[in-house]
C-alpha positions as CSV (number, residue, x, y, z in Angstrom):
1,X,-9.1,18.8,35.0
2,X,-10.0,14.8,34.8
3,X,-10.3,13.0,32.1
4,X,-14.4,12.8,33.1
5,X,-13.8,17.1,32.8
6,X,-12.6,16.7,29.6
7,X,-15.1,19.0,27.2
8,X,-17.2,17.3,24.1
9,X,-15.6,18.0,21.2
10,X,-17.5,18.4,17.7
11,X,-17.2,15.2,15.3
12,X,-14.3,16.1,12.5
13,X,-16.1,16.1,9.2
14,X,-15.1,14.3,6.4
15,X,-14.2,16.4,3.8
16,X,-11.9,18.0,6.4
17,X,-10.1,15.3,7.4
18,X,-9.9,14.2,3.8
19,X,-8.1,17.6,3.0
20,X,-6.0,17.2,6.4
21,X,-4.5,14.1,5.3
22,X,-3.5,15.6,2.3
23,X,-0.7,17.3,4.4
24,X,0.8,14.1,5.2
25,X,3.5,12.6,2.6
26,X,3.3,9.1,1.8
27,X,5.4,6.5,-0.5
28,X,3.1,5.2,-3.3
29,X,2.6,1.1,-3.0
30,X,1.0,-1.4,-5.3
31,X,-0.1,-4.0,-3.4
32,X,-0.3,-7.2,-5.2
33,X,-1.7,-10.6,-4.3
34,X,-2.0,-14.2,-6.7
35,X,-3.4,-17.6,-5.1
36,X,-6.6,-19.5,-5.2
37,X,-8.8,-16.1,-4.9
38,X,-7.4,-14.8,-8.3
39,X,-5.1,-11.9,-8.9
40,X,-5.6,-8.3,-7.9
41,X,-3.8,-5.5,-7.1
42,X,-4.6,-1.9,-6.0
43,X,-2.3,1.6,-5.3
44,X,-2.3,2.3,-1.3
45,X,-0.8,5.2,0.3
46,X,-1.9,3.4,3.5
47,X,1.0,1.2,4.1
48,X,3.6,1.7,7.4
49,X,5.9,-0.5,9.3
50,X,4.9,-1.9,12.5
51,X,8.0,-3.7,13.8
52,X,11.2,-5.1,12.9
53,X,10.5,-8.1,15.1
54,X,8.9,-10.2,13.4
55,X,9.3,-7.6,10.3
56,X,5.6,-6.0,10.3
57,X,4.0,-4.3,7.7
58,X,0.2,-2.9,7.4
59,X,-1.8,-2.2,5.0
60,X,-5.4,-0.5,4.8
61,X,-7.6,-1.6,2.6
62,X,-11.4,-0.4,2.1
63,X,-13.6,-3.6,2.4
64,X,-16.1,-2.1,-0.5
65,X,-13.2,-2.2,-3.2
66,X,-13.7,-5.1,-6.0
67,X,-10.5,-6.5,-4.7
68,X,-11.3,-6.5,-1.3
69,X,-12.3,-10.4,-1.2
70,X,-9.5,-11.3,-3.2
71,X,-6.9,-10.5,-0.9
72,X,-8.8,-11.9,2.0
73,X,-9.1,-15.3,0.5
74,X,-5.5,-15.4,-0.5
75,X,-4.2,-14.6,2.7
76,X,-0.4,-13.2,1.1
77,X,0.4,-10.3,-1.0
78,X,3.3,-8.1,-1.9
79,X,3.7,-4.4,-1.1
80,X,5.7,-2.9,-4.0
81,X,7.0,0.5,-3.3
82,X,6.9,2.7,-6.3
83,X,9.8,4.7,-7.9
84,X,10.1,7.7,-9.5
85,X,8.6,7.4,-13.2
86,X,5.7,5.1,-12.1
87,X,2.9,7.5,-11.4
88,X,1.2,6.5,-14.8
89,X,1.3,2.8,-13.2
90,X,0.1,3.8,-9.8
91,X,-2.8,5.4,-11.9
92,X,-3.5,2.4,-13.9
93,X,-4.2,0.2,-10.5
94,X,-5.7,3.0,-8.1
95,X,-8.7,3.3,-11.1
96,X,-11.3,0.5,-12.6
97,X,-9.3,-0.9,-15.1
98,X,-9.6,-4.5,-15.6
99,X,-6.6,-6.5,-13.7
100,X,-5.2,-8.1,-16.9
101,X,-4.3,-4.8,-18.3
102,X,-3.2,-3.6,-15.0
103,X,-0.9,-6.0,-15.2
104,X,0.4,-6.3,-18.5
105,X,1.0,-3.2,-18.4
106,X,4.6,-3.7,-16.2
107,X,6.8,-6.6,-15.7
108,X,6.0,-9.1,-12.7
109,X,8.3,-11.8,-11.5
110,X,7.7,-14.0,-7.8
111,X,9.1,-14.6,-4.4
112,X,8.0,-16.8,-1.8
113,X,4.2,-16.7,-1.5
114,X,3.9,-16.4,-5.2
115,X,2.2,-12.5,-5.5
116,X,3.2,-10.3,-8.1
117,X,6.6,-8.4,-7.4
118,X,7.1,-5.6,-10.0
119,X,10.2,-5.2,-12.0
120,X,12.1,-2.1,-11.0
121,X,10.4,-1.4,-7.8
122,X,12.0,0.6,-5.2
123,X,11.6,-1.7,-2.6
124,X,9.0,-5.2,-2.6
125,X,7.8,-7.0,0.6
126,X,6.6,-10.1,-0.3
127,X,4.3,-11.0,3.0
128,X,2.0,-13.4,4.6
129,X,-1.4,-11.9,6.2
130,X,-1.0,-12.6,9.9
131,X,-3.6,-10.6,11.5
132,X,-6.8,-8.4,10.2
133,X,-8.5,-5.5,12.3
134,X,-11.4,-3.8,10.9
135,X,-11.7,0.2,11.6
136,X,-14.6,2.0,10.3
137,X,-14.8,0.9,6.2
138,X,-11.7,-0.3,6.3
139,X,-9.6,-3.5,7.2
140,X,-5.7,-3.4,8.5
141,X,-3.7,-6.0,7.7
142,X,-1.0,-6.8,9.6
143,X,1.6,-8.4,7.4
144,X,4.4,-10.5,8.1
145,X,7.6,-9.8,5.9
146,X,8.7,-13.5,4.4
147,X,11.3,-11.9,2.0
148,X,12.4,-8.9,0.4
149,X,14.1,-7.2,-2.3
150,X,15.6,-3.7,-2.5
151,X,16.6,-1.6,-5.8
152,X,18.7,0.8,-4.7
153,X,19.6,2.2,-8.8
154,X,16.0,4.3,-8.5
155,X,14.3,7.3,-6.8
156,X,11.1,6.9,-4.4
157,X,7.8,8.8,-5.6
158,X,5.7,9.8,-2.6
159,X,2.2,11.5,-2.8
160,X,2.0,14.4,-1.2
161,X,-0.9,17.5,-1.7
162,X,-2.9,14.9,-4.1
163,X,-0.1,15.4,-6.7
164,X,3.1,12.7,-7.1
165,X,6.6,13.8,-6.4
166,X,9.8,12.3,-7.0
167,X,12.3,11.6,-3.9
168,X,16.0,11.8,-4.8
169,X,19.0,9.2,-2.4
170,X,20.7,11.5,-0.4
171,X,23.6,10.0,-2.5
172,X,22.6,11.7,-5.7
173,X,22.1,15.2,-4.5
């Protein structure tokens, strides 16, 4: 069979690919971003590496969120990977609460391009925005690492059949 043979296959529905992707396990991110635009931040679950050369990051974010402009503008942000014990954190910024008590709520501090790094994250990547594709509703941004910083006293927290759960090291088992 060719690939001009190949049968028409149905369009995957929403809702089913929305359950689907519940099967996959993901770390829990806040990203973060401060500059010119303002300062936002949201929860992804959308965040992979791309490569190690130059140290790649993406991130998907929807271009109908509020904070969608903001990050745009600002062209940098930091990708904070959650650890265990900050589910009610990673609720605070996946919802509508105003930014200023999104962020009060934690402790923030800054590496080179100046967006929020959060205090007893697993692991923060602190990157410039060097590319943007858009797919569907969403944008990708392809993110260039400038500097990190690991925590490696915590647990991870990954999302996984819409509920949190906490990773243990390998170390601690």
């Amino acid at each position: 069979m060719s690939v001009h043979e190949l049968p028409v296959l149905p369009l995957v529905e929403r809702d089913a690919f929305r359950n689907a992707m519940a099967c996959l396990g993901a770390a829990v991110n806040i990203i973060t971003t401060d500059g010119p635009a303002g300062r936002a931040g949201f929860t992804a679950s959308a965040v992979c590496s791309v490569t190690d050369t130059p140290p790649t990051l993406l991130v998907c974010l929807n271009r109908s969120a509020s904070v969608w402009p903001i990050f745009r503008d600002n062209g940098y942000l930091c990708v904070n990977t959650l650890a265990a014990g900050h589910e009610a954190l990673s609720t605070l910024f996946g919802g509508k609460t105003p930014m200023g008590e999104r962020f009060a709520a934690a402790e923030w501090h800054t590496l080179a391009s100046g967006s929020p790094l959060l205090e007893g994250a697993l692991v923060s990547f602190d990157c410039k925005v060097a590319q943007v594709v858009s797919v569907g509703t969403h944008d990708i941004l392809f993110c260039e690492v400038q500097a990190l910083v690991r925590n490696d006293e915590t647990h991870g927290l990954a999302w996984f059949d819409r509920g949190y759960h906490h990773l243990l090291r390998q170390d601690a088992r």
